[in-house]
N, CA, C and O atoms as CSV, one atom per row, in Angstrom:
chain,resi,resn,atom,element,x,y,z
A,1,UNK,N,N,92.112,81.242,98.501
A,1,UNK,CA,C,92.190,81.558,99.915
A,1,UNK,C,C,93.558,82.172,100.209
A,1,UNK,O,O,94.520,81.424,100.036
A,2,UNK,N,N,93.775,83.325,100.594
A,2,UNK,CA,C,94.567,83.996,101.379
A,2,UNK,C,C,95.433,83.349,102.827
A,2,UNK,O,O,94.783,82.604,103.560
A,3,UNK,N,N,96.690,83.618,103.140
A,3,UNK,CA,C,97.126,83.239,104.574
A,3,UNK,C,C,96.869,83.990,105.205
A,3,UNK,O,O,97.002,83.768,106.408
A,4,UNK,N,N,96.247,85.585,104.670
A,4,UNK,CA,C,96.423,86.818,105.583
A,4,UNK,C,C,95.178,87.759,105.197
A,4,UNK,O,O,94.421,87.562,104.246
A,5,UNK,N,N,95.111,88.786,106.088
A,5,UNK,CA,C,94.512,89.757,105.279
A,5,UNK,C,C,95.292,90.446,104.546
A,5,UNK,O,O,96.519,90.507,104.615
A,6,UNK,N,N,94.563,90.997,103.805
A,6,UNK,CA,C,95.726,92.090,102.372
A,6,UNK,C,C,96.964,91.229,102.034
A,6,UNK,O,O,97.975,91.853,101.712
A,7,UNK,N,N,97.023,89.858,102.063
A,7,UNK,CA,C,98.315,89.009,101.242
A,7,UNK,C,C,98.047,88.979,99.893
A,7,UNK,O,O,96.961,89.255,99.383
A,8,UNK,N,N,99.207,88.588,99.232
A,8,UNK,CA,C,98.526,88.845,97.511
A,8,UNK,C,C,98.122,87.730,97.152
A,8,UNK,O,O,98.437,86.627,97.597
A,9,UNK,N,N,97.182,88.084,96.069
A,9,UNK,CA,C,96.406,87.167,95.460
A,9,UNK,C,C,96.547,87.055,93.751
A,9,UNK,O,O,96.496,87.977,92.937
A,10,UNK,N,N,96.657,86.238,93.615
A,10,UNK,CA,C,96.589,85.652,92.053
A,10,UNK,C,C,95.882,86.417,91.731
A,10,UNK,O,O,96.671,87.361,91.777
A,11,UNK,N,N,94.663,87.000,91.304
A,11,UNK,CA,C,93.727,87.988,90.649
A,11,UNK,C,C,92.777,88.563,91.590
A,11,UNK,O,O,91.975,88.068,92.383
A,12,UNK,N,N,93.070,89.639,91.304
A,12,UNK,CA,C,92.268,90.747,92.172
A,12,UNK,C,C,91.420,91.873,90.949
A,12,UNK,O,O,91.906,92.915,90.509
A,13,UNK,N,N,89.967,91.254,90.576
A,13,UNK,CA,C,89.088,91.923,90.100
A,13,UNK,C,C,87.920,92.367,90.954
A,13,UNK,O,O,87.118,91.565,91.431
A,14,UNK,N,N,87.858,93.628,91.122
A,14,UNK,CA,C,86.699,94.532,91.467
A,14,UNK,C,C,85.718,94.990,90.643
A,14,UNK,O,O,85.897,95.798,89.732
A,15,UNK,N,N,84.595,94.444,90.973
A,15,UNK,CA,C,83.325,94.547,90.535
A,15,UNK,C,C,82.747,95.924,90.628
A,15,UNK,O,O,81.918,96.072,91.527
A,16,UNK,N,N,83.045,97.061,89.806
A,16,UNK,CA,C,82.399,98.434,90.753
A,16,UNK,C,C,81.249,98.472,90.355
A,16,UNK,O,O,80.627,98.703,91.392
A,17,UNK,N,N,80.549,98.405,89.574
A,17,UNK,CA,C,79.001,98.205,89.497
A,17,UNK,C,C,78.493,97.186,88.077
A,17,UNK,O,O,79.393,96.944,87.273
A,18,UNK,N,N,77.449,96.752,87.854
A,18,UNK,CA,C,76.989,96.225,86.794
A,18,UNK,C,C,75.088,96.628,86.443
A,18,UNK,O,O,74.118,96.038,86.919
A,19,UNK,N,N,75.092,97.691,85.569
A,19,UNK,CA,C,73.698,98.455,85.868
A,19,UNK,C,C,73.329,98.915,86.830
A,19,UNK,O,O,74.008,99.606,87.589
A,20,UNK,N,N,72.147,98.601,86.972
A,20,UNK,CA,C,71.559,99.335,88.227
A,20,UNK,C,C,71.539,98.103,89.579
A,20,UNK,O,O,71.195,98.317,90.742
A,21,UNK,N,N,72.005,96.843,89.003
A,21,UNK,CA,C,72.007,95.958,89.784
A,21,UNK,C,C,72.689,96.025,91.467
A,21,UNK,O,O,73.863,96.355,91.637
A,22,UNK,N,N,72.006,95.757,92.331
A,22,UNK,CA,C,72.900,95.531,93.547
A,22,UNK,C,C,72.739,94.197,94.253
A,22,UNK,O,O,71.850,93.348,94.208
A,23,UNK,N,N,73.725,94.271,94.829
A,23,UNK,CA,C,73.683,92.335,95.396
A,23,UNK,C,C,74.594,92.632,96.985
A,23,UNK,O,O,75.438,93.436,97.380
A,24,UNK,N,N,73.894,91.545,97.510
A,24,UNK,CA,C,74.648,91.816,98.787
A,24,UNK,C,C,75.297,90.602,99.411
A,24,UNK,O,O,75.332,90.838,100.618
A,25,UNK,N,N,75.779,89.524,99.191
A,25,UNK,CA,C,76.416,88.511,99.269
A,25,UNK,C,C,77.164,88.142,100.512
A,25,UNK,O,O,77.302,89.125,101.240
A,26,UNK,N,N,77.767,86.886,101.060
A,26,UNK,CA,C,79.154,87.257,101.924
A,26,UNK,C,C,80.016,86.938,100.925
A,26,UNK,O,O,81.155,86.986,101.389
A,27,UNK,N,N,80.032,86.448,99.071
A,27,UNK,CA,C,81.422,86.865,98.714
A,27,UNK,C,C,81.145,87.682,97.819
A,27,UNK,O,O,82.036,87.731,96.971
A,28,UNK,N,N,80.332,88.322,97.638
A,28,UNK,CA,C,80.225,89.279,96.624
A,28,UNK,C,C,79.114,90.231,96.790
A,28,UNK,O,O,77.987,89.910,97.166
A,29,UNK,N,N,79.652,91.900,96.368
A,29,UNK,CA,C,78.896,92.851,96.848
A,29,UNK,C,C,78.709,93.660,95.789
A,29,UNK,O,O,79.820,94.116,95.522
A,30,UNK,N,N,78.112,93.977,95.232
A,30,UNK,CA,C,77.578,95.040,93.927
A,30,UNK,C,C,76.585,96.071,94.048
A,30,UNK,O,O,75.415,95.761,94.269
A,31,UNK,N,N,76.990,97.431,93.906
A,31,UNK,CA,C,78.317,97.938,93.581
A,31,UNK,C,C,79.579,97.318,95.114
A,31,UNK,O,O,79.403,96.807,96.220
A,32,UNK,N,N,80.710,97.732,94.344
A,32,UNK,CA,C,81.909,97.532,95.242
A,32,UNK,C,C,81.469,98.744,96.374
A,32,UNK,O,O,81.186,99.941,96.326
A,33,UNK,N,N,81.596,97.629,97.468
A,33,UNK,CA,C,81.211,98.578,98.818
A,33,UNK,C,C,82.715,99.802,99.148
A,33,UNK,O,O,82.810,100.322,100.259
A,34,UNK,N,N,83.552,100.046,98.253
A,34,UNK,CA,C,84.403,100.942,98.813
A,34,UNK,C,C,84.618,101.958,97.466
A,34,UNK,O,O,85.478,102.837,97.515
A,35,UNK,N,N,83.898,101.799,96.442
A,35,UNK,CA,C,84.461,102.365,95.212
A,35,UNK,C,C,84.162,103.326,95.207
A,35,UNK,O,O,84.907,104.144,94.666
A,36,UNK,N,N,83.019,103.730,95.750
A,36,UNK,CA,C,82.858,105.399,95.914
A,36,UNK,C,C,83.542,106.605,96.478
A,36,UNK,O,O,83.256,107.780,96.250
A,37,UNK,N,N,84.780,105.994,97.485
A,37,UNK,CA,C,85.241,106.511,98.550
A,37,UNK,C,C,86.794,106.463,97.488
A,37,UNK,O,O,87.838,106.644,98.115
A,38,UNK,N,N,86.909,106.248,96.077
A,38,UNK,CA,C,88.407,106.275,95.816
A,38,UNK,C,C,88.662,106.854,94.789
A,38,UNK,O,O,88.141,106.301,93.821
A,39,UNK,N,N,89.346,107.898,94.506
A,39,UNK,CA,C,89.450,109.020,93.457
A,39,UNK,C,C,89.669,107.584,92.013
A,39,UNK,O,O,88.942,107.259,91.075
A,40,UNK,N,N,91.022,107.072,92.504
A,40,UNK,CA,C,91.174,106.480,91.016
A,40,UNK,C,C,90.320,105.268,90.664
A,40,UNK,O,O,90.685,104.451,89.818
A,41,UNK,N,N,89.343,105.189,91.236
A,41,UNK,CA,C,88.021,104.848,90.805
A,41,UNK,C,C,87.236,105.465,89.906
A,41,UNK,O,O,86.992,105.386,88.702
A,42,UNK,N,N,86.829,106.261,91.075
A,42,UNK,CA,C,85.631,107.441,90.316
A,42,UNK,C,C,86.004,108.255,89.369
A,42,UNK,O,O,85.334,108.412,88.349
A,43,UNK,N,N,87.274,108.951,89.633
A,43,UNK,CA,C,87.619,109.607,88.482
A,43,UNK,C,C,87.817,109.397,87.234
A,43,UNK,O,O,87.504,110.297,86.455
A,44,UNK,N,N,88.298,108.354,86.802
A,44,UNK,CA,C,88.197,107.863,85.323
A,44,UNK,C,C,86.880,107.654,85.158
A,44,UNK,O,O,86.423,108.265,84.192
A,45,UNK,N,N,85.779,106.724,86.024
A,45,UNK,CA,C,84.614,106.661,85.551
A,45,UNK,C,C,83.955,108.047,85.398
A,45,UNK,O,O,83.001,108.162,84.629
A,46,UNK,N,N,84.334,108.912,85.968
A,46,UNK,CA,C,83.476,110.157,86.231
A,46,UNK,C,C,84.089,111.145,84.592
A,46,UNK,O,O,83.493,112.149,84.202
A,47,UNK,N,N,85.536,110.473,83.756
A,47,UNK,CA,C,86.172,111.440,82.806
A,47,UNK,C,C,85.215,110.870,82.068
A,47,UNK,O,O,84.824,111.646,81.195
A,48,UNK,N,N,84.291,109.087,82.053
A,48,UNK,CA,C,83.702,108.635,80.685
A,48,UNK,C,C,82.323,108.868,80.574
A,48,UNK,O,O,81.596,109.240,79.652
A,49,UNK,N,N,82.063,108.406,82.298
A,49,UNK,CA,C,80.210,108.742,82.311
A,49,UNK,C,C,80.411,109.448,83.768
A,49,UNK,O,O,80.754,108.935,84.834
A,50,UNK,N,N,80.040,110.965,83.413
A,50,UNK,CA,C,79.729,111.646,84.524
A,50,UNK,C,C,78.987,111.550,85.522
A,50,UNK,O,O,79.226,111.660,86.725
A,51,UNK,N,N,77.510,111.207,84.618
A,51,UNK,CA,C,76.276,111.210,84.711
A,51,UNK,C,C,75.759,109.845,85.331
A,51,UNK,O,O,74.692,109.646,85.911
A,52,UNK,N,N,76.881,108.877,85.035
A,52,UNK,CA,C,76.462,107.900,85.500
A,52,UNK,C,C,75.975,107.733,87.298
A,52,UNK,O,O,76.523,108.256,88.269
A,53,UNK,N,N,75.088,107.059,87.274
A,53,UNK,CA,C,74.652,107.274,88.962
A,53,UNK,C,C,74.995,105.858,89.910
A,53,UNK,O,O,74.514,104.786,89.541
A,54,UNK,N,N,75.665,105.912,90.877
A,54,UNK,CA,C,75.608,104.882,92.025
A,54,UNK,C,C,74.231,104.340,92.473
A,54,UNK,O,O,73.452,104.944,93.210
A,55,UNK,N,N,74.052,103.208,91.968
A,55,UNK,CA,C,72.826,102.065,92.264
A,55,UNK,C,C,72.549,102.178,93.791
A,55,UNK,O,O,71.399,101.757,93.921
A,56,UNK,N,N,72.915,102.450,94.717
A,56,UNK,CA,C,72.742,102.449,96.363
A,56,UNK,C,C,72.856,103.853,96.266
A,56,UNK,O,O,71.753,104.305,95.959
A,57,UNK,N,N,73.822,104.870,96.408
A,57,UNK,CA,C,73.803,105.825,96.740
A,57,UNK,C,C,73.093,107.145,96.214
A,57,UNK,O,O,72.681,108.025,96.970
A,58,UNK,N,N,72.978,107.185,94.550
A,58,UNK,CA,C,72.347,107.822,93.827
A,58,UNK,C,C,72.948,108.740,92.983
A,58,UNK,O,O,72.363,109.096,91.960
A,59,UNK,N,N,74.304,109.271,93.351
A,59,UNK,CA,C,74.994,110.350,93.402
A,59,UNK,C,C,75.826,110.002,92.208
A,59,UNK,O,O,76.299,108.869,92.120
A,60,UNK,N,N,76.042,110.932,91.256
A,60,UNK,CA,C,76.600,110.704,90.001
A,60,UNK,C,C,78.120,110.849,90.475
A,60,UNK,O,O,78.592,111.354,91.493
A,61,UNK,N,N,78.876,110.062,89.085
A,61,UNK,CA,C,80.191,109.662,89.065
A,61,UNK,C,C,81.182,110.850,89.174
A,61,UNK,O,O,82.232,110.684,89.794
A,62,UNK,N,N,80.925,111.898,88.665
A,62,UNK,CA,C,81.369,113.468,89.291
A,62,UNK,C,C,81.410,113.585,90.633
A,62,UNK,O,O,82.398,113.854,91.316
A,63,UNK,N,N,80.420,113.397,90.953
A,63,UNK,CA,C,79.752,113.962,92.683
A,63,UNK,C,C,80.961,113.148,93.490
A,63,UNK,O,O,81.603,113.732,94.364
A,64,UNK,N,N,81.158,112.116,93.228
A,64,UNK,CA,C,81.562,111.000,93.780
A,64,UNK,C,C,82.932,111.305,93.708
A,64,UNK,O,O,83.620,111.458,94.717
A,65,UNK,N,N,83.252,111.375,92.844
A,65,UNK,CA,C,85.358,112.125,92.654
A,65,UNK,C,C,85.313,113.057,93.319
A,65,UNK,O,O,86.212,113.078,94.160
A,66,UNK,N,N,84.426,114.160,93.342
A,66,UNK,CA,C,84.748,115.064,93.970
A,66,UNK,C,C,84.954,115.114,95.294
A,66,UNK,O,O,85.742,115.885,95.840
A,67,UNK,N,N,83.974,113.967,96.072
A,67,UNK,CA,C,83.983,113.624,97.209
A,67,UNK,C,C,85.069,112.036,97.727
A,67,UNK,O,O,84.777,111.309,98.677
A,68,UNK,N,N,86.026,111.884,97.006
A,68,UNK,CA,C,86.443,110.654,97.133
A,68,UNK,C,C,87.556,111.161,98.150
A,68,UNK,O,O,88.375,112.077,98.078
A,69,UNK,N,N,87.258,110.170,99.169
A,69,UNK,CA,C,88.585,110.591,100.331
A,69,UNK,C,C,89.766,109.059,100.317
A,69,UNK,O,O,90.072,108.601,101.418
A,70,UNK,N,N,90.289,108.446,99.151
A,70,UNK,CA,C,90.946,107.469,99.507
A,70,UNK,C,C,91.821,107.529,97.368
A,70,UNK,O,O,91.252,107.426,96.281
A,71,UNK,N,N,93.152,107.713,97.689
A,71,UNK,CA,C,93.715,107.775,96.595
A,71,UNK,C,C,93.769,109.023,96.122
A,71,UNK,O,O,93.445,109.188,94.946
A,72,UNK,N,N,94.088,109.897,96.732
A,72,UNK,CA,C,93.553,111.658,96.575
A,72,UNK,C,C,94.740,111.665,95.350
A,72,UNK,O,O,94.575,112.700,94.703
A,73,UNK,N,N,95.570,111.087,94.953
A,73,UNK,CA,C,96.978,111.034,94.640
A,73,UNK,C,C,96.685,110.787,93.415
A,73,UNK,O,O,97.449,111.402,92.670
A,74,UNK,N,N,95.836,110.092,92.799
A,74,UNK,CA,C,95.680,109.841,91.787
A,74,UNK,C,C,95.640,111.117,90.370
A,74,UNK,O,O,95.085,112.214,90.319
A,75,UNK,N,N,96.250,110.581,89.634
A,75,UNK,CA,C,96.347,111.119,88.323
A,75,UNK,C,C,96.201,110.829,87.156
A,75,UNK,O,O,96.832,109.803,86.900
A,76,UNK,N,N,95.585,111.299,86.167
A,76,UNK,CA,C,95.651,110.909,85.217
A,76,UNK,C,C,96.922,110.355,84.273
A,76,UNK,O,O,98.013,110.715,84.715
A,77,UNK,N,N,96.972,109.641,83.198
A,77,UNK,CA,C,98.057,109.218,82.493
A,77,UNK,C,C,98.123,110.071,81.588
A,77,UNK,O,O,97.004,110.359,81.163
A,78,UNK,N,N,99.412,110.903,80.833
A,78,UNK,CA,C,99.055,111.458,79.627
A,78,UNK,C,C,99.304,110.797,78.889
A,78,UNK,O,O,99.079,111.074,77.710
């Protein structure tokens, strides 16, 4: 439990998808309800599986970087 919103937390793992599975929970949501919307999300998933498709939305892991409006900043590591 948190004192705040956005206070830090001992471990912070995000679930961005697991198959085609989706779940809708109040503590847990699959896929991650914001992962589509964040370059350094999608983009690495989109450098390994392009093709891969969003379980709710449909739209492959490309489609999805291309359209990601949160972390535009992101870069790759060389």
């Amino acid at each position: 439990m948190r004192a705040h919103k956005n206070a830090a937390r001992t471990l912070d793992l995000d679930l961005i998808a697991h198959g085609r599975v989706t779940l809708d929970q109040p503590q847990l949501v699959i896929p991650h309800p914001r992962a589509h919307e964040r370059l350094f999300v999608m983009g690495p998933l989109a450098e390994i599986a392009p093709d891969w498709r969003h379980p709710r939305l449909g739209l492959t892991a490309r489609q999805l970087a291309d359209q990601a409006s949160v972390g535009l900043d992101a870069r790759p590591v060389s």
